[in-house]
VOFI-96478 format. One record per residue (C-alpha): x, y, z. Coordinates in nm, 2 decimals, padded with zeros to 4 digits. Layout:
# residues N
PT      px      py      pz
PT       X       Y       Z
...
# end
This chain:
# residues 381
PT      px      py      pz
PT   03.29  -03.95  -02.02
PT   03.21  -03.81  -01.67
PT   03.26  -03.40  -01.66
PT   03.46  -03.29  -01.36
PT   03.28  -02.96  -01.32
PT   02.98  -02.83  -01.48
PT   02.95  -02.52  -01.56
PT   02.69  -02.33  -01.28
PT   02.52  -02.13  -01.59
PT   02.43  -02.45  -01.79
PT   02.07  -02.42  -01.70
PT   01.93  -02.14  -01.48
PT   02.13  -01.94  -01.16
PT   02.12  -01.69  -00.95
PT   02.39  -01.40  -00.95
PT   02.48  -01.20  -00.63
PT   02.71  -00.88  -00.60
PT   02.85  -00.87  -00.26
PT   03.03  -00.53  -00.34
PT   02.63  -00.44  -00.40
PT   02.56  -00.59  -00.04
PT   02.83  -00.36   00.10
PT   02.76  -00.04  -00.06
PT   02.41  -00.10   00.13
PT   02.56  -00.14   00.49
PT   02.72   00.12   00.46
PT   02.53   00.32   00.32
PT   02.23   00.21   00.58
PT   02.53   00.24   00.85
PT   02.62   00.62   00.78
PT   02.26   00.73   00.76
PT   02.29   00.56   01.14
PT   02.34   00.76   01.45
PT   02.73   00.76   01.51
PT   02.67   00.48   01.82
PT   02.38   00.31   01.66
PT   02.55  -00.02   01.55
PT   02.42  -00.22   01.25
PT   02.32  -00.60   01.26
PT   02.26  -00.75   00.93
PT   01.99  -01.04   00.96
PT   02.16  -01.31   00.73
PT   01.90  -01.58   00.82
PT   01.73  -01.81   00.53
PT   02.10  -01.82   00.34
PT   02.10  -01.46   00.36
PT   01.75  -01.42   00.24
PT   01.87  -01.67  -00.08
PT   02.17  -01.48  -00.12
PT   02.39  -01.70   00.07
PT   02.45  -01.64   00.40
PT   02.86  -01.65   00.38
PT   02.91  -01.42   00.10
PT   02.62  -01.16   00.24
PT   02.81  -01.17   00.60
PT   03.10  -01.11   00.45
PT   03.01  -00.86   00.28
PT   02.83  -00.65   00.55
PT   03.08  -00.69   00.76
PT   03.31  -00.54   00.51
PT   03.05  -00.23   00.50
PT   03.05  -00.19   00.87
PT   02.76  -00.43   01.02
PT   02.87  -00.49   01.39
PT   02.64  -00.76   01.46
PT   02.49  -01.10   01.24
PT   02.16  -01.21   01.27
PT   02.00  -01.57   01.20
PT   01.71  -01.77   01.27
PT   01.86  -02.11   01.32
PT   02.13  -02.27   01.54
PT   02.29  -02.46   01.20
PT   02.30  -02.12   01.05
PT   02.48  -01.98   01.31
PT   02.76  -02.28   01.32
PT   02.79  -02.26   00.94
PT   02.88  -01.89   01.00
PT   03.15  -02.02   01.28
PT   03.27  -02.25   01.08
PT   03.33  -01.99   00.76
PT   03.57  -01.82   01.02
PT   03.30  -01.54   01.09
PT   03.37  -01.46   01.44
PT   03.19  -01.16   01.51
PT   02.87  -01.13   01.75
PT   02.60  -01.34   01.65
PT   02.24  -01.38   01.74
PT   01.99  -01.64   01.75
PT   01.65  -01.48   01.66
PT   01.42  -01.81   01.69
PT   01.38  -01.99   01.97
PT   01.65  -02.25   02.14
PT   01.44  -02.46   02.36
PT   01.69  -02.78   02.47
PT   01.98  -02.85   02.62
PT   02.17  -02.98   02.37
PT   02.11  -02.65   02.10
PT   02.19  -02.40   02.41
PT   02.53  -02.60   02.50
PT   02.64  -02.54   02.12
PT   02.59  -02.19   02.16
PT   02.78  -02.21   02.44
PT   03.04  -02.43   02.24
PT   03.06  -02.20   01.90
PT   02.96  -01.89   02.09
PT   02.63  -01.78   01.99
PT   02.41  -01.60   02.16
PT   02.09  -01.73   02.22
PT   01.73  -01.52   02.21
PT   01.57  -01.60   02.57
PT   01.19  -01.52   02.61
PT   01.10  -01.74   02.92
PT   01.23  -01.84   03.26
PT   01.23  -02.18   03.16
PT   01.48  -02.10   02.94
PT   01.66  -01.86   03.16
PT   01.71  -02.15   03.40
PT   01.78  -02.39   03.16
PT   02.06  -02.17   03.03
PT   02.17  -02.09   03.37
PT   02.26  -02.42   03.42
PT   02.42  -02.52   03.17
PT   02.65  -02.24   03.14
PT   02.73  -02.30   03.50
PT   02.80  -02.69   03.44
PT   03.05  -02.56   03.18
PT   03.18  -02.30   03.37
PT   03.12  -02.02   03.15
PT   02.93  -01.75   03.10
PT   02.68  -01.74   02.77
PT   02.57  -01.44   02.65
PT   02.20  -01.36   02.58
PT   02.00  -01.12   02.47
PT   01.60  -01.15   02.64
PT   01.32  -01.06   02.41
PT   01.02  -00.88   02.51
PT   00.64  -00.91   02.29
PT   00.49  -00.54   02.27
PT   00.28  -00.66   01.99
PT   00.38  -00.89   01.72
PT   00.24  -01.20   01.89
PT   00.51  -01.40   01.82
PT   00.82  -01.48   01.98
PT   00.91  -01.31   02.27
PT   00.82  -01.26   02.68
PT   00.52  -01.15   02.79
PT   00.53  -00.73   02.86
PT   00.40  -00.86   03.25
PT   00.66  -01.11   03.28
PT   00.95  -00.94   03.12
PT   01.11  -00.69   03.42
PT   01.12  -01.03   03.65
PT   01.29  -01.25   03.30
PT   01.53  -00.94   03.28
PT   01.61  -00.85   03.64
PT   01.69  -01.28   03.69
PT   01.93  -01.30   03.38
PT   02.10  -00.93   03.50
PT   02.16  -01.08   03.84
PT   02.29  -01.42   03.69
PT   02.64  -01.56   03.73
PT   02.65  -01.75   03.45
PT   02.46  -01.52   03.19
PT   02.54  -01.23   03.02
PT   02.28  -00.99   02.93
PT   02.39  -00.85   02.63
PT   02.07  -00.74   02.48
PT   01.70  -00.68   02.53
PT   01.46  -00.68   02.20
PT   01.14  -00.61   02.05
PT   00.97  -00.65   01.71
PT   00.78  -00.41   01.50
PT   00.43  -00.62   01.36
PT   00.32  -00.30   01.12
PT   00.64  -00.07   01.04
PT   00.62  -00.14   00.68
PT   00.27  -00.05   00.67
PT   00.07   00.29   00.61
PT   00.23   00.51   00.83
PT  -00.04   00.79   00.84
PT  -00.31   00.53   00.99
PT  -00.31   00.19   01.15
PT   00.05   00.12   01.09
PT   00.17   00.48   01.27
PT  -00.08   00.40   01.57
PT   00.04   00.00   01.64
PT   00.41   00.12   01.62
PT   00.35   00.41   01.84
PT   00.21   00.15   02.05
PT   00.48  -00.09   02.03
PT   00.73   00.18   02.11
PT   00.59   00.34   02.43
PT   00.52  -00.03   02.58
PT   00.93  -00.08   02.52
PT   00.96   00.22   02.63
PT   00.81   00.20   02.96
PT   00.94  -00.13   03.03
PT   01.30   00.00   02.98
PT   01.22   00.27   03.20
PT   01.12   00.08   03.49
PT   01.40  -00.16   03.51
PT   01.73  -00.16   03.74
PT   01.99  -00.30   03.55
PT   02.35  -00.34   03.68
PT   02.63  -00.09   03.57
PT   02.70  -00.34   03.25
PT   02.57  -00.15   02.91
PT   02.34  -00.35   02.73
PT   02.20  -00.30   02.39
PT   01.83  -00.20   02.30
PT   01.68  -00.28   01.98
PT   01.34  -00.28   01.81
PT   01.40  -00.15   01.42
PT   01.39  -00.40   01.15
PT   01.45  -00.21   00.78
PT   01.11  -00.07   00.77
PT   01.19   00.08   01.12
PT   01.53   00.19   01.06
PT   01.41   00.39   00.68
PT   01.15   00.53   00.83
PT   01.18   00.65   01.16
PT   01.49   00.76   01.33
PT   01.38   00.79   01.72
PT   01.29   00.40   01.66
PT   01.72   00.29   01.63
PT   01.82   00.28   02.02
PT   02.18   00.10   02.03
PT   02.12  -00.13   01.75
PT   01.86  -00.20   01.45
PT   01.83  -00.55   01.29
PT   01.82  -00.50   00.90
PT   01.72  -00.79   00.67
PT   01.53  -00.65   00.31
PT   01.70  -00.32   00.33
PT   02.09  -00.48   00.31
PT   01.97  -00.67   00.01
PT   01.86  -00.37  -00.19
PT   01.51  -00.30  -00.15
PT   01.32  -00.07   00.06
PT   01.01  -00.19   00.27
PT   00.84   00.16   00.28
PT   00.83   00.27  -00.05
PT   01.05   00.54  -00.24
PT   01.34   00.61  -00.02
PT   01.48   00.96   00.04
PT   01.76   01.06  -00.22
PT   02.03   01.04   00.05
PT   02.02   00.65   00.05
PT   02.01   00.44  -00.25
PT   02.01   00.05  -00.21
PT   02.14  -00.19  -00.48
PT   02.01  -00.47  -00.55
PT   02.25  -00.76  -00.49
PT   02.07  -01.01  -00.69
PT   01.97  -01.17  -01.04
PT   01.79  -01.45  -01.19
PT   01.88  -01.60  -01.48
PT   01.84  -01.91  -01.69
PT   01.89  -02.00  -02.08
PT   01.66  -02.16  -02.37
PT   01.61  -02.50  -02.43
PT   01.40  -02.50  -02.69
PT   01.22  -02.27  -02.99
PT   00.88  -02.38  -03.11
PT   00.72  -02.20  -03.39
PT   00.28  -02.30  -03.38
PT  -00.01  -02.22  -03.52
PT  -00.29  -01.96  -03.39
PT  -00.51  -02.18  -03.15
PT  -00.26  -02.44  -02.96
PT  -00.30  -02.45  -02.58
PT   00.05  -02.43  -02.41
PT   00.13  -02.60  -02.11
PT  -00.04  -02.82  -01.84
PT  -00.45  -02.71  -01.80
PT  -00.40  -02.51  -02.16
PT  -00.45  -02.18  -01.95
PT  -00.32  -02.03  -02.23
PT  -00.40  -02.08  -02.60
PT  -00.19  -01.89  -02.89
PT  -00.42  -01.63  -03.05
PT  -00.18  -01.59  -03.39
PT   00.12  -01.77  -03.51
PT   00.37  -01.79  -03.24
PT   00.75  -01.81  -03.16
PT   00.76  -01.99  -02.79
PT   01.10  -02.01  -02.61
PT   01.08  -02.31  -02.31
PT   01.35  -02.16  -02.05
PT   01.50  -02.45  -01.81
PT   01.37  -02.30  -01.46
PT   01.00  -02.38  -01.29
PT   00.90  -02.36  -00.94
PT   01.13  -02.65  -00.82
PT   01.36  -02.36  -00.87
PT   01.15  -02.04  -00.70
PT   00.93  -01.95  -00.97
PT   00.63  -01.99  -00.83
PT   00.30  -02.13  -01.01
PT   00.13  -01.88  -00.85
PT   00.30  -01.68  -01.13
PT   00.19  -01.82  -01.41
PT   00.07  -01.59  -01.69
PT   00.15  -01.31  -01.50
PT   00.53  -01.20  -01.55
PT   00.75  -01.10  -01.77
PT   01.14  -01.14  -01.83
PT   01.39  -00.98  -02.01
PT   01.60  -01.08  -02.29
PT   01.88  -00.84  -02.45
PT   01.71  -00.54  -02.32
PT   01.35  -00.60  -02.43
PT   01.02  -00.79  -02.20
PT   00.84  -01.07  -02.33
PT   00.57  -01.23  -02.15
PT   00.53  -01.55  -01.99
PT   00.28  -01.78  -02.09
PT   00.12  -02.08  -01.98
PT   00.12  -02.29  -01.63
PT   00.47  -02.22  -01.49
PT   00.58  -02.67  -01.45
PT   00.85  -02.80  -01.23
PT   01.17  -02.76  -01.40
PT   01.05  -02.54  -01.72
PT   00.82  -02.23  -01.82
PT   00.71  -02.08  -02.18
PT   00.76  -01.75  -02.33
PT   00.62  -01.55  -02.60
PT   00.87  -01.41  -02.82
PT   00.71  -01.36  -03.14
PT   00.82  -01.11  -03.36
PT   01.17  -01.17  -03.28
PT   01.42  -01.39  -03.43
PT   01.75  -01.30  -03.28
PT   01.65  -01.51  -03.02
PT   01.79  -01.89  -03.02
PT   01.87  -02.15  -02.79
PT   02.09  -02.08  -02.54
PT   02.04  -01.72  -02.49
PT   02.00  -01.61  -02.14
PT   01.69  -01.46  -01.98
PT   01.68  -01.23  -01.72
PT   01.41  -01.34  -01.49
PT   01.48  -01.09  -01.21
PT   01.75  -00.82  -01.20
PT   01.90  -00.59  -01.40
PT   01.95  -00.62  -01.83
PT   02.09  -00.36  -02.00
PT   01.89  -00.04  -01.90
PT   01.57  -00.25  -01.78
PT   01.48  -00.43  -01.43
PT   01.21  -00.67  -01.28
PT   01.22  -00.66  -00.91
PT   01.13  -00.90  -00.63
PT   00.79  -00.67  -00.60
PT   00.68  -00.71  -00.96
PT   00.65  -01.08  -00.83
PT   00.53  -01.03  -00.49
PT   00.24  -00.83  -00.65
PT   00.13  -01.05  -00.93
PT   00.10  -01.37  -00.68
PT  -00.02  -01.25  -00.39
PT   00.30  -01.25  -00.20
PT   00.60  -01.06  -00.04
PT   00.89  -01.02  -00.19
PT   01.08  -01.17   00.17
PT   00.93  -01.49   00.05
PT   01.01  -01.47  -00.35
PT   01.39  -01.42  -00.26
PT   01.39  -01.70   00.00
PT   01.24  -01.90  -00.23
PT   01.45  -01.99  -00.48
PT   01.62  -02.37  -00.43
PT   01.95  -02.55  -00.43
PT   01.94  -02.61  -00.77
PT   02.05  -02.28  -00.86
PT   02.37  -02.21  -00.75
PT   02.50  -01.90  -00.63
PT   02.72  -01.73  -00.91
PT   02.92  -01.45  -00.78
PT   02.99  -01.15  -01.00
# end
């Protein structure tokens, strides 16, 4: 007999909270200046969230604009019936990608005249204007026009027909860093070359929107918000920076969870998974959970976390396999298969955050939360 649904918690999931998602726009949108407008990077399915749901929901707590890295991400977002400014913060670099923004209005992110041109002519073979927004290096090395280039890039697409300069950028490289040494000096830096670029352009009557704060910018320093700041870690619920000032507390919008397979009860001396990493030192209870890093739980990992069940940490032990990972729970038998364990988020009074992971493996938490796969599905509560 075929089942017509399964049921998303039959082996391991992740929960999100948009209401948690909006309580942090807004909250990161009234610590704003009153004209500072808020776009909320939803790129990477909303940083593993889900891109729909987290739009959604900032949008709901006052984000103005939506961020994304992709031109797919950006249509998927059209086609949810989002239809609010977005920008596309990686590089378009053909005609075909720059004619769908034109077609699903997106705004592109321009940082060379070949693309300026390339833009210009197609919006003109449409007959339409496309909005852009020109991005500018100061620092990060990345993406982005170079500082000598960029009052030529921005005076061409200001006196363009067919384009409409909605936006000039930069991006901070060291804002989440130590800000009473190399990080304060390199984002002073970064700040005073924006600065003086702005100040030496001529740009026609049109208001156009300056930004260069990601989270770690917009928590930490106020003179860095201009007309808009681009937040991405902060909406989800964690701070970049460290302990955050008691006037803004973020919630974290998301768990991960996953249920026991199996119980085995060994001897003292039996290795446990591949490489026997690990080798019981006493008689042992060990609970197999149904999640590995197919899933997001890196190997990296292995050995070094713990997860919560009802309330109360137990460790992990052993290699960390595709599809499956060991625990030590000896001592307790209330524990049986089937019970859910909490491998990030909150249970009862207790929590394991993105960092605790991040730390132990070397990591960032940006890239544990984008990690986890499409075999998890998204559980909203």
């Amino acid at each position: 007999m075929l089942l017509d649904k399964v049921d998303p918690r039959q082996r391991a999931w992740v929960e999100v909270e948009p209401k948690a998602i909006e309580a942090n726009a807004l909250a990161i949108k009234n610590r704003l200046p009153q004209d500072c407008l808020l776009m909320a990077v939803v790129k990477a399915d909303g940083y593993g969230h889900g891109a729909e749901t987290v739009a959604k929901a900032a949008l709901k707590g006052g984000a103005d604009y939506l961020g994304v890295a992709t031109l797919q991400e950006g249509i998927d977002l059209r086609q949810a019936g989002i239809s609010c400014p977005i920008l596309l913060l990686g590089n378009l670099i053909d005609s075909e990608e720059l004619n769908a923004c034109i077609d699903w209005e997106l705004m592109p992110t321009i940082s060379t005249e070949n693309e300026a041109v390339l833009s210009q002519k197609l919006a003109q073979e449409n007959d339409k204007k496309l909005s852009v927004h020109i991005k500018v290096d100061t620092g990060m090395t990345r993406l982005g026009c170079e500082l000598k280039d960029a009052s030529a890039l921005i005076t061409r697409v200001d006196n363009s027909s067919f384009l409409d300069l909605q936006g000039i950028y930069s991006h901070l490289a060291l804002a989440d860093g130590d800000f009473e040494g190399e990080g304060a000096k390199i984002t002073f830096q970064q700040k005073q070359k924006f600065e003086n670029l702005l100040n030496s352009l001529s740009l026609n009557s049109k208001p156009v929107l300056i930004h260069l704060a990601n989270s770690a910018g917009t928590l930490r320093e106020c003179n860095l918000n201009y007309d808009m700041v681009r937040v991405g870690i902060a909406l989800y619920g964690y701070s970049p920076i460290g302990d955050l000032s008691k006037d803004l507390v973020l919630q974290p919008a998301l768990a991960v969870k996953a249920k026991i397979t199996l119980i085995r009860e060994v001897s003292a001396g039996i290795g446990v998974s591949y490489g026997h990493k690990f080798i019981t030192k006493r008689e042992s209870r060990l609970a197999v959970v149904g999640i590995g890093y197919a899933d997001g739980v890196g190997r990296a990992l292995s050995g070094k976390i713990s997860v919560l069940i009802n309330g109360e940490f137990f460790p992990q032990v052993g290699a960390i396999t595709m599809d499956q990972l060991v625990i030590d729970i000896t001592g307790n038998t209330e524990i049986v298969v089937g019970s859910v364990v909490t491998l990030l988020g909150k249970d009862q009074d207790k929590y394991l955050s993105p960092f605790s992971w991040s730390n132990a493996s070397g990591s960032i938490p940006w890239e544990i939360l984008c990690a986890f796969k499409y075999r998890l599905p998204r559980v909203i509560v």
